[in-house]
N, C-alpha and C positions, 0 to 999 in steps of 0.2 A: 232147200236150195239156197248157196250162197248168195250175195249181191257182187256186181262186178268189185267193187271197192274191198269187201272183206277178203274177197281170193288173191287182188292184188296187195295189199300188206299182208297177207299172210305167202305171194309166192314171193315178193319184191321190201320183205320188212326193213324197215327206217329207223335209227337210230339203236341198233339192236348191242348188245356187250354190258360193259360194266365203267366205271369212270374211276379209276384207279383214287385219285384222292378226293372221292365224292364228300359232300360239304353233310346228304343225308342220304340213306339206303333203306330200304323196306321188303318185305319178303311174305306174300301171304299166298297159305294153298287153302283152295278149295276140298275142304275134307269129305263132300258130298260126291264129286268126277277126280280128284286130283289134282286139279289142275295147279300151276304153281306160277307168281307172277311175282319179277324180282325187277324195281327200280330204284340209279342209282342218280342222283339230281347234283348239279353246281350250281352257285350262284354267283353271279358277278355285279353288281352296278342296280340291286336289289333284284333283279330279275334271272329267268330260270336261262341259263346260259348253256347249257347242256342236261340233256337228260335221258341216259340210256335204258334198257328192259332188258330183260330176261326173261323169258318165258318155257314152259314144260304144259303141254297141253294139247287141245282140240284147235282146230282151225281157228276159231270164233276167240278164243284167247289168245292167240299170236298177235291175228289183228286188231284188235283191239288195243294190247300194246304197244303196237308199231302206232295205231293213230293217236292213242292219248299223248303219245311221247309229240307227235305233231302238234296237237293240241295246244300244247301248252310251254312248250320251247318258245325261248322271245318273252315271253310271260312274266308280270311281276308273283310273287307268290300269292297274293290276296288275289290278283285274276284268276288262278289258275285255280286257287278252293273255289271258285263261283261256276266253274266247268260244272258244268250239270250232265247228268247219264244221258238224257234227251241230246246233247252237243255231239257227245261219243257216240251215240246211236246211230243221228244223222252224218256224220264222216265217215261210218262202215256202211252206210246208206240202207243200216238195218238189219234185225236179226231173227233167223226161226226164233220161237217160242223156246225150241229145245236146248237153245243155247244162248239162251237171255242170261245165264250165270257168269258168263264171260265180261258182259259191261258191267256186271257187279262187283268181278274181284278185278277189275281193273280201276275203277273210281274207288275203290275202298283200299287198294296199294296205293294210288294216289293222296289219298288222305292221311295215310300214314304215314307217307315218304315229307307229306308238309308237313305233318303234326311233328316230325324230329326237328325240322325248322326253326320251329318254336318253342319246342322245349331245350332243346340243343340237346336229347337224349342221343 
């Protein structure tokens, strides 16, 4: 059973698309369910000034999505690597066992989408 919080970003998702001249973009699936989670980030004035998702998946992966993109919008970039899975966890107010994969490829697209950041890859 979901949490009232994961059904509502997954019926009502938040900052959902792409950001046409994104500053970094990241794309990772889960090779073990499928699942596929695509963020595209800007930055303005050192901080995360937009940042949209894409997603292809299970319920648990939409929202998750939808709330990391909350998470960490407003954000300088060095806040937004200290986001911890426990932060994401408690904003979907929590997840079955069965689909604890969803906070995983959602903090590890995030990490990737910063690591372009910094490396300007």
């Amino acid at each position: 059973m979901y949490s009232t919080q994961v059904l509502d970003h997954f019926e009502h998702p938040r900052n959902v698309g792409t950001i046409a001249d994104a500053d970094a973009s990241a794309r990772i699936e889960n090779p073990a369910c499928g699942d596929i989670l695509e963020l595209t980030i800007k930055i303005a004035d050192e901080r995360i000034a937009e940042i949209r998702f894409r997603a292809k998946g299970c319920v648990a992966a939409m929202a998750c999505g939808s709330a990391l993109t909350e998470l960490v919008r407003g954000k300088s970039v060095d806040e937004a690597r200290k986001l911890t899975r426990e932060e994401l966890l408690r904003a979907v107010g929590g997840l079955p066992q069965a689909s604890s994969h969803a906070s995983h490829l959602a903090m590890d697209t995030l990490q990737a989408v910063l690591q372009q950041l910094s490396t300007g890859d």
